[in-house]
N, C-alpha and C positions, 0 to 999 in steps of 0.2 A: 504493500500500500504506500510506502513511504510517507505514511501520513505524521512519522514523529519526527520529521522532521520541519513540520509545521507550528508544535507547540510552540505557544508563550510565556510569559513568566504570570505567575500569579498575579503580580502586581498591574500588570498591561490591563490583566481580562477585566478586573476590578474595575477601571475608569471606563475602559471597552464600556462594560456591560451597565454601570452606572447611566453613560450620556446613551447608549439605545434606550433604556429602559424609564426613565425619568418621564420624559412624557407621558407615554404608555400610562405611569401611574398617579400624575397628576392630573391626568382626564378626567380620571375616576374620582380622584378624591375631592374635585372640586366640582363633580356633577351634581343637581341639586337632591334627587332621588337617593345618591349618597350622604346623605346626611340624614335621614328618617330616620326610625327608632330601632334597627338593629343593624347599626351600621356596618358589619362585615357581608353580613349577606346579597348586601346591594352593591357593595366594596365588588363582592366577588363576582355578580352579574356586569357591573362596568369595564372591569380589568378582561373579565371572558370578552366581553365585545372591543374591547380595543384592539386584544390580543387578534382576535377573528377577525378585526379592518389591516393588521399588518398582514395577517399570512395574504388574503387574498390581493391586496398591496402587491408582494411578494411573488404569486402564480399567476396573476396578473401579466405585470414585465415579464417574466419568463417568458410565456405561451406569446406574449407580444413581439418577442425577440429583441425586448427592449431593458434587457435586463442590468447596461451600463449605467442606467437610473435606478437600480436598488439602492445605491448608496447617499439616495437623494433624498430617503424614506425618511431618516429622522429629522433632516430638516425642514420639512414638509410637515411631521407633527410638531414638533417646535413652532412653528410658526404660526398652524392653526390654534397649537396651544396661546402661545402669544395674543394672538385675536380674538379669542373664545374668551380668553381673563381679561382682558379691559374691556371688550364691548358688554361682556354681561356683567362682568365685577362679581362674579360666583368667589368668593373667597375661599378657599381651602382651610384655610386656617385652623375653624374651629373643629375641622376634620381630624385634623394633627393633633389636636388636644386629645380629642375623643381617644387617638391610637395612645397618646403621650400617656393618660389617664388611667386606662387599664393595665399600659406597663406597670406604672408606677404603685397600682396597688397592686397587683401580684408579686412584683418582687419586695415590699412592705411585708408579706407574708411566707414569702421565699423566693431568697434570690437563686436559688438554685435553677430556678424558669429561665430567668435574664443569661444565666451561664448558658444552659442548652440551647438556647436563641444564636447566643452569638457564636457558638460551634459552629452549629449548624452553616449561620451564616458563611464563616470561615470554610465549610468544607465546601459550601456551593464554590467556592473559586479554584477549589484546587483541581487539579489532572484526574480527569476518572479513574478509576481502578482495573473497573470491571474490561475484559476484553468485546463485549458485546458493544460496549458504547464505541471504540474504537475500529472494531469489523465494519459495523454497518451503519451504526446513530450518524456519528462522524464520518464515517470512512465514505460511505457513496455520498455524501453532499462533497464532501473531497473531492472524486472522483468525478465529480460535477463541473467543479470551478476550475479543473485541472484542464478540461476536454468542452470550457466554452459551453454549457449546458448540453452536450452531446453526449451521451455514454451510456454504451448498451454492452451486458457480459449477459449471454444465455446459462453461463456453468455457474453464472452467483445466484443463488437459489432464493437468500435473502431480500434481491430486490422486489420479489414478488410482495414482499411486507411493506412496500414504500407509504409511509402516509404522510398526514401534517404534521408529525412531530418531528420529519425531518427539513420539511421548509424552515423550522425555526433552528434547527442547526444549522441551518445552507445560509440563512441570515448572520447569524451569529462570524460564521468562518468566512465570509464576505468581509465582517471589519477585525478580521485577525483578533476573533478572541473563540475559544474552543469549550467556554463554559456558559453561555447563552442561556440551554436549555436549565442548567441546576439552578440558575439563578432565577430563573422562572419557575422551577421547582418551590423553590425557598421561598419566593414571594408568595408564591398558592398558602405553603405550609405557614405561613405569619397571617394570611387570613383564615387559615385553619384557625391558629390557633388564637384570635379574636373570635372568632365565633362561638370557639366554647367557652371561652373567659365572658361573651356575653351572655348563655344563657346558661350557665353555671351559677349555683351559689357560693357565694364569700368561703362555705367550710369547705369547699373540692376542689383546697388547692394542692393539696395532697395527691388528688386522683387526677389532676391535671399533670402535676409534674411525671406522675409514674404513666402518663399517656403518651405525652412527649418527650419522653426520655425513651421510646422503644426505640431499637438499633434499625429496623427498619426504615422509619424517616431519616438517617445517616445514611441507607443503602441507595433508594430512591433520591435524595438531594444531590447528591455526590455525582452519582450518576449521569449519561446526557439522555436517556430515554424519556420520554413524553408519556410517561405511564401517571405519573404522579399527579399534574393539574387533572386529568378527567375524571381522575378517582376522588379526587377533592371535590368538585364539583360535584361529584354524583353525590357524593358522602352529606354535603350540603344542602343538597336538594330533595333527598331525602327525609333528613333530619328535620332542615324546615315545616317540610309540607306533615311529620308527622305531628309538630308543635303545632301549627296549626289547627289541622283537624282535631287535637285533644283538646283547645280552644275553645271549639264552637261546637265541641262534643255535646248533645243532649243528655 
């Protein structure tokens, strides 16, 4: 594959992934539906749809054959971002509290949370492990930008598994950074884990820490597989909808 000979240093991916990503999540945080009364859950239907205007962004230029404008995508949300906060004056801000708020009293009652957080975060930037992410997560959007979006192997059996979870690699290794996908990992799992800090009570913090400390979320964040947001979402949408119905349960 010669694809290690592409890596980066931790420290690149870090800023990389930062300026992609930054707008992507102040879309969200300063939509107004974002700010209603369980703020992770709307968090996580904004971040899903911004995430869904890049890929097709993204497959878009491809299928166009216009693909020397991908790297034109962030300044493009930047800029709508720009116009979207002074024509409407949605302020974020009080967003930031809400996230700022709920840190602040979970680790009030253990900081042991705030540690596995910023692990976490930490592993989202480092080099995968797994040789799966490397085969195929990474490796055919490689073999993409290698061969000018051209590239066909009948004997690689894996590209039969092609989905959208490798457009957001193919994005990522476009601005030279090779942890794109964990970092969008990590962001899903920080509204994971708003979600339950909202509809938990003050004493489950206990059963919070021992939820997020499974090695599992280490496996998936780390990782560049696209397994981790869908399962969140689903896991969310689930949950919700049974909080709901218990609700308005007769």
């Amino acid at each position: 594959m010669d694809y290690i000979n592409y890596l980066n240093h931790p420290i690149y991916n870090i800023f990389v992934n930062i300026f992609l990503i930054i707008p992507i999540l102040f879309f969200s945080i300063s939509k107004r539906f974002a700010s209603n009364k369980l703020f992770s859950f709307n968090l996580m239907i904004s971040v899903s749809l911004n995430l869904l205007v890049l890929n097709i962004f993204v497959i878009s230029l491809i299928i166009l054959k216009l693909d020397y404008l991908i790297n034109l995508i962030p300044f493009v949300f930047y800029t709508f971002l720009i116009k979207f906060y002074f024509s409407k004056k949605l302020f974020f801000f009080e967003n930031l509290i809400k996230i700022k708020k709920i840190l602040i009293e979970d680790c009030k009652q253990n900081k042991l949370i705030l540690i596995t957080i910023i692990l976490l975060g930490i592993c989202s930037q480092l080099t995968a492990l797994d040789s799966d992410s490397f085969l195929y997560h990474l490796g055919y959007p490689f073999k993409l930008i290698q061969n000018n979006f051209s590239y066909e192997n009948l004997s690689w059996y894996h590209l039969n598994l092609l989905s959208y979870g490798e457009i957001n690699n193919l994005y990522g290794l476009l601005f030279k950074t090779d942890t794109f996908v964990s970092s969008l990992n990590f962001i899903f799992f920080f509204i994971l884990y708003l979600y339950v800090s909202e509809i938990c009570e003050v004493k489950s913090y206990k059963l919070k820490l021992v939820f997020f400390s499974f090695p599992i979320f280490y496996f998936f964040i780390a990782s560049q597989k696209f397994f981790f947001v869908p399962t969140v979402i689903i896991l969310i949408f689930i949950s919700y909808s049974i909080l709901i119905e218990n609700k308005f349960k007769i």
